[in-house]
N, C-alpha and C positions, 0 to 999 in steps of 0.2 A: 887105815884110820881116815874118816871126811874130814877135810877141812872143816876150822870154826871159823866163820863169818860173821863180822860183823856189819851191820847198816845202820847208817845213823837217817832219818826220816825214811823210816820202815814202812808206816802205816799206809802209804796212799800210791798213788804216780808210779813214776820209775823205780822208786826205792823197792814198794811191794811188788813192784812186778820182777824185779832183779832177784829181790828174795825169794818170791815161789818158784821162778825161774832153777834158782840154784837149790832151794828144798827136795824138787822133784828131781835132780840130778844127781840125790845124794849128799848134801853139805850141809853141816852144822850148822845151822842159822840162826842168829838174831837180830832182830830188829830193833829200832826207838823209836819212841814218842815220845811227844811232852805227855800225851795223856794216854796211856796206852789203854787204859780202863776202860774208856768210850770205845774203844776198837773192839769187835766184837767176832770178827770174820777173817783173823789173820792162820795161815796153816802155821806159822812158826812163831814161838816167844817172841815179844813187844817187851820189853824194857824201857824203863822211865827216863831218860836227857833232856835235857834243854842246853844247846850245845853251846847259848849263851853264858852257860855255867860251869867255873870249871870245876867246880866239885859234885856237879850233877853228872860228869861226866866223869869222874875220877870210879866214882860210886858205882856207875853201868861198865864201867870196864874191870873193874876188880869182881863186880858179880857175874860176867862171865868166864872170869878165870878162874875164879869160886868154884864155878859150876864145871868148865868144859877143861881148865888145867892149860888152855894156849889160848894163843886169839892167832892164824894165820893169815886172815884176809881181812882188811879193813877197806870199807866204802863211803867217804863221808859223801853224803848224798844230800842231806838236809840241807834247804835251802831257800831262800825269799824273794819275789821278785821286788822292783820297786819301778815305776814309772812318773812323770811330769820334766816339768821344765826346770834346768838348774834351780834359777833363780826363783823360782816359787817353790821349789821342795824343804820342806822344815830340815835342819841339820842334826835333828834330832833323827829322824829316821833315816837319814843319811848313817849315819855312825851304828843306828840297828842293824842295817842291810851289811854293814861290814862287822858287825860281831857275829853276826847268821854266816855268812859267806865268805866268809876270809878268818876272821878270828876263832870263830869256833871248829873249824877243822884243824886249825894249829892245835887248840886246846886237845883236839880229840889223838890227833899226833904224837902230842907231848906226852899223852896218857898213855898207848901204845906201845912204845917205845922201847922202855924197856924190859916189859915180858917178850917184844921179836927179839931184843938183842941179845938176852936170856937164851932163847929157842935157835940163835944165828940165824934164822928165817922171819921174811912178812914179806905180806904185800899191801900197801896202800896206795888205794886207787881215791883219787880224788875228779869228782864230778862237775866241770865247769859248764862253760857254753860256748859257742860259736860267738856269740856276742861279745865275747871275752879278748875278741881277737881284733875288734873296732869297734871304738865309739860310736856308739847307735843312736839317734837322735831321740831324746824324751828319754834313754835308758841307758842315760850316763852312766849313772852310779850303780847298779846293777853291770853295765860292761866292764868298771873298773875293779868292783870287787873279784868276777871271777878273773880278768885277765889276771888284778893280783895275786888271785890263788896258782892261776897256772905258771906264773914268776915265781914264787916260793915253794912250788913244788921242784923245781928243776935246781934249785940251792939245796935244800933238803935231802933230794934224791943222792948229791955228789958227797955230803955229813954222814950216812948213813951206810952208802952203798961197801963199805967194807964189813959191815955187822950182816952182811948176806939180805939186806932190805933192799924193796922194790918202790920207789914211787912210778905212779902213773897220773898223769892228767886223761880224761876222757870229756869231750867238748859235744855235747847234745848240738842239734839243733831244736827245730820246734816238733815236739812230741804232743799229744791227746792227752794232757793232765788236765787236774785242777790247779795249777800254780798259777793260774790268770783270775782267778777265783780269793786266793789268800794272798795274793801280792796287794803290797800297799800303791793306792794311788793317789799324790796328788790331785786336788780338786782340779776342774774345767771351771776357769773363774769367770764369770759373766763379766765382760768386758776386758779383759785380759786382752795383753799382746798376742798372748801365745792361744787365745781362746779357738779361736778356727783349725788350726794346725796339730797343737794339740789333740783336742778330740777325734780328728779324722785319724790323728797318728795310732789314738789309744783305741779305734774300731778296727784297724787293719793289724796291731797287735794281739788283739783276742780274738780277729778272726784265724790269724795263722794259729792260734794252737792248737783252735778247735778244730783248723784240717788237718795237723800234725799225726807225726808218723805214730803207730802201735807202739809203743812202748817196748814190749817185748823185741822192738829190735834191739835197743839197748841190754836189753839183758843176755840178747844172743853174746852180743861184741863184750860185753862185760866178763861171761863164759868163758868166750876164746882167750882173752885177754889173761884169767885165773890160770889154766893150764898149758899155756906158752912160758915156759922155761925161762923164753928169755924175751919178757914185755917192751918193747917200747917208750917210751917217756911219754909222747904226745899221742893220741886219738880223736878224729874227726867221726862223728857217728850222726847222719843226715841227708837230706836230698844234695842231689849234686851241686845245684845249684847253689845250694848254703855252703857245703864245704868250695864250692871253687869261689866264693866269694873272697875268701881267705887266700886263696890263691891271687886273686886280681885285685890285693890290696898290695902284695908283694911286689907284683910287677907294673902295675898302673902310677902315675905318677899322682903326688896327694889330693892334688885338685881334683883332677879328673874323677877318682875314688871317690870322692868328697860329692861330686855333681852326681856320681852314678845313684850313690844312697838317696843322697835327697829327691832327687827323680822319683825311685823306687818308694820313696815314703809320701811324694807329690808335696813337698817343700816350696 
C-alpha cells in the first residue's frame, strides 16, 4: 500500500516539486492551495487551506482521510518570505509571517495528530531555512519564525515520539522559486537610514534565489528522508557554503560571526 502524503503549499516551488517528485515514485499525494482552482497543471489533487485557518485546515485533512482512510507523511511546506528593516516593518505583517510560518504548521500538527496516533505511525516533516539558524540582516523576522519552527519541532518530536511519530526539521537554503516574488517587502524609503543598505541588501537577496539550487534536490533529500526507518530530527539541504555557515556560527566567536555577515551583505 503507497503512502498518503500530504503537502501544505502544493502548487508551486519546492512543495510541487516534492509532490511530483514523490507521485512519480509511487505515493499518495496531496497537495494545498489557498486557490487551488487557478492551478491548472498539478499531476496530483490540490486541496483548498489557508494554513492561517484552523478550520481551513481541519476541513483539508478530514477530506483526505475521507478519501485515502490515513495520512502517513505530512510536509508542512507553505510558507512566506518577509524582508525590510526592524523598525520600518509594519507589526501587522510581522504577526502574518508568524501565522504563515510557525502558527500554521502547529495548526496543521494539531490536526494530524490524531489519525497518526490512531495508525501508531507518521511522519511530519517540517520545512524551515538555513536562515532559521541566524539572524539575517533585513530578514529578522522571517529568521525567527523558522528558527521558531525548528525549536517546536524538537519539543514536539519528544510529546509524540511514543505514539510511533517522527518529526523532522529540514532547513533549505536558497532554491530557484518564486518566494522572492510573493514575499512581502517592506518599502526602500527615500531618505531612510536604512535607504542605501537596504536596497543593496534586497538586490543581493533576489539575486541569490534566482541562482539557487534545482529544487528537486530537496525532493531527492525529502525521499530519502520518507524511507529511512529511522529519520533524524535536523536536516541541512544546500551549497556547502550555506550549510558550513551554521557550522561557523557554532564555533566563531559572536562578533566575529556578526563581522563575517555583514561583510557578506557589504554592511
Amino acid at each position: 500500500m503507497s503512502k498518503v502524503v500530504l503537502i501544505t503549499g502544493g502548487s508551486s516551488g519546492i512543495g510541487k516539486a516534492i509532490g511530483e517528485f514523490l507521485f512519480h515514485k509511487g505515493f499518495t499525494v496531496y497537495g494545498t492551495s489557498r486557490n487551488p482552482e487557478k492551478v491548472t497543471n498539478s499531476v496530483f489533487p490540490l486541496i483548498a487551506l489557508d494554513v492561517r485557518s484552523a478550520e481551513s485546515i481541519q476541513l483539508a485533512v478530514a477530506k483526505v482521510i475521507s478519501i485515502s482512510k490515513r495520512i502517513d507523511v505530512v510536509i508542512n511546506n507553505a510558507g512566506v518570505g518577509i524582508t525590510g528593516p526592524i523598525e520600518e516593518t509594519a507589526t501587522a505583517e510581522m504577526r502574518n509571517n508568524f501565522e504563515t510560518n510557525f502558527f500554521g504548521p502547529i495548526e496543521v500538527i494539531k490536526a494530524v495528530l490524531p489519525q497518526m496516533r490512531e495508525q501508531k505511525s507518521g511522519l511530519i516533516i517540517n520545512i524551515t531555512s538555513i536562515a532559521g539558524y541566524m539572524g539575517l540582516p533585513y530578514r529578522g523576522i522571517y529568521s525567527a519564525s523558522k528558527g521558531a519552527l525548528e525549536i517546536i519541532t524538537e519539543a514536539i518530536s519528544m510529546e509524540v515520539k511514543s505514539f510511533g511519530i517522527n518529526l523532522v526539521n529540514v532547513a533549505p537554503g536558497d532554491f530557484a522559486t518564486n518566494i522572492a516574488s510573493g514575499r512581502y517587502h517592506a518599502p526602500v524609503v527615500s531618505g531612510s537610514a536604512y535607504e542605501s543598505t537596504y536596497g543593496n541588501t534586497l538586490k543581493q537577496m533576489d539575486e541569490h534565489v534566482d541562482s539557487g539550487s534545482n529544487p528537486d534536490e530537496m525532493a531527492m533529500a525529502i525521499y530519502q528522508i520518507i524511507i529511512d526507518k529511522n529519520p533524524k530530527l535536523h536536516y541541512k539541504v544546500g551549497s556547502f557554503m550555506q550549510k558550513f555557515s551554521i557550522v561557523l556560527k557554532r564555533i566563531l566567536p559572536d562578533r566575529i560571526y556578526e563581522s563575517m555577515l555583514m561583510n557578506h551583505y557589504k554592511l
